[in-house]
N, C-alpha and C positions, 0 to 999 in steps of 0.2 A: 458727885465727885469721882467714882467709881468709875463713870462713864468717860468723863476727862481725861483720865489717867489711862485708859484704854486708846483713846485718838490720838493722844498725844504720842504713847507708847508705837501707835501702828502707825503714825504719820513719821517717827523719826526710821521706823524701818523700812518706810516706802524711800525717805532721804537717801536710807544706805542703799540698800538692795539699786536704786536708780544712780548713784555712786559708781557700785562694783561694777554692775552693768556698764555705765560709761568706761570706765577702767579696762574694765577686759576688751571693750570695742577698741580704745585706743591701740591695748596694745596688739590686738589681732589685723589692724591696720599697717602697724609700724612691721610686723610680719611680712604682711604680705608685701609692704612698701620695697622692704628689706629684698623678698623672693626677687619681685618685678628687676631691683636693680643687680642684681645675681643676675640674671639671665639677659643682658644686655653685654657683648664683648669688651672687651677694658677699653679696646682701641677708638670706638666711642666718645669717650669719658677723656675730658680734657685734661685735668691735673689729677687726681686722684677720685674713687668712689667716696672714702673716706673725709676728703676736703670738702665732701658739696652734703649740703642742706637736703631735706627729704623733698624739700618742693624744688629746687635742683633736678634732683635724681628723679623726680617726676617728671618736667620739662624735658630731659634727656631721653627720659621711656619713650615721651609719647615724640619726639621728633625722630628717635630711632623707628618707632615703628610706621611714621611716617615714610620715612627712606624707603622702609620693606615694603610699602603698600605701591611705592611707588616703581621701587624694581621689580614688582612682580608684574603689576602690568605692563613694562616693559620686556619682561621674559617672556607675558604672553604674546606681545605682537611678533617678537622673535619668535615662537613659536609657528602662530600663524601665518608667518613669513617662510620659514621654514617646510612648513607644511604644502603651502603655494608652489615654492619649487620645485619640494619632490612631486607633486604634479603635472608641474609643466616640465620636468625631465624623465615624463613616465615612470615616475616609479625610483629610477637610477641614479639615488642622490649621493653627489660626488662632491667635491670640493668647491669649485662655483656655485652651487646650490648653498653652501655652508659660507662664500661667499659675500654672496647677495643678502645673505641674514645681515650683517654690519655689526659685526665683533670689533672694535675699534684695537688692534693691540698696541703696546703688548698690553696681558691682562693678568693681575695679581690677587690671589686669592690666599688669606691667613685664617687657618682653623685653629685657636685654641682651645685643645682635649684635654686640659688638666695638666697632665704629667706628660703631655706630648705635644708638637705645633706640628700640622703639617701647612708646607707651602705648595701653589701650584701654579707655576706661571705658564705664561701662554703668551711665546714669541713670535715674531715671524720670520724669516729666516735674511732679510736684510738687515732687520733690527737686532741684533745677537748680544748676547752679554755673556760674560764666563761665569762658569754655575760655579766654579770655586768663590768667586765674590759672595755669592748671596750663602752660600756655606759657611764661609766665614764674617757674616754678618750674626748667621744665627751662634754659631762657636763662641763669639766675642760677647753676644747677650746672656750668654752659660745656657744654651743647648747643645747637646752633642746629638752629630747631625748618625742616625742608624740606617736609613736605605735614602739613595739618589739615584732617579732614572729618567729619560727624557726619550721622547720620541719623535718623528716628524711626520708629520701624515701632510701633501701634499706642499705648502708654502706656509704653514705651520710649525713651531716646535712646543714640545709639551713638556714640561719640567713637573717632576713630583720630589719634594723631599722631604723626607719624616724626621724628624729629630723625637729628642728626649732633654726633661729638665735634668741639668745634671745635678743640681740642689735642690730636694725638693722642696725643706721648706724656705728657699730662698727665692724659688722659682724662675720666671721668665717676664717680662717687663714687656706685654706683646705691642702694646703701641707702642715702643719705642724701635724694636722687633720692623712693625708695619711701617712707621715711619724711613725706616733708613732704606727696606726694601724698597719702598715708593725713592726715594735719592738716587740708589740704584739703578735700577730700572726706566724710571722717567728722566 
């Protein structure tokens, strides 16, 4: 009876101990589920992070990182395209050489830094738009915009602008941000 009372006792602590285990797996999952969808840009994420399901926010990781797999091997042919011309221009890669790469413009790029966006467009100089617009694109979503500078190098123009949240914990809404600059601009 001694013996009983011993298996019984260690079989319900195999129960627990395989319990807690499953327990903490879950929730070191839901962690890292949590991290993966952190690190995905908002502008992504259709209606909110918050509104979507964890198997959602998985399906969004993995078609995000689909996109990235697949811009990269487009930056690499750009590259090695790149690389081709400044060979066949000896060495003296100019503007035709940058070119023949096939930058489609204009071209819009949004970094959200936390407490900061920068934008960086890339025009051509027929295609022009006024950079106070996209200033007060970011002004009107509550950034205050702190440096703007553009430059042009050949049949290019290059726009950088740095803002700041001006609420922080209210923050900045950046797909909403990306979508009006895409209005904008396209």
């Amino acid at each position: 009876m001694v013996r009983t009372m011993k298996n019984s006792s260690s079989s319900e602590s195999l129960k627990l101990d395989r319990k807690t285990v499953e327990r903490n797996r879950r929730i070191h999952m839901k962690g890292l589920c949590f991290k993966l969808a952190s690190l995905i840009p908002p502008h992504h994420f259709k209606p909110s992070k918050d509104m979507l399901s964890q198997q959602d926010q998985l399906n969004v990781a993995a078609c995000y990182i689909k996109q990235l797999s697949e811009k990269i091997e487009k930056m690499k042919l750009k590259k090695e395209a790149a690389i081709k011309a400044k060979e066949a221009s000896n060495g003296n890669f100019n503007i035709d050489a940058i070119n023949m790469i096939g930058i489609r413009l204009p071209v819009i790029e949004l970094k959200d830094l936390g407490s900061s966006i920068e934008v960086i467009l890339i025009s051509g100089l027929k295609k022009n738009f006024m950079l106070y617009e996209v200033i007060s694109v970011l002004e009107e979503e509550g950034a205050e915009v702190v440096s703007a500078s553009f430059s042009t190098v050949g049949d290019k123009v290059f726009h950088s602008v740095h803002a700041q949240v001006k609420i922080s914990r209210v923050g900045v809404e950046t797909s909403r941000v990306w979508q009006r600059l895409q209005d904008l601009i396209y």
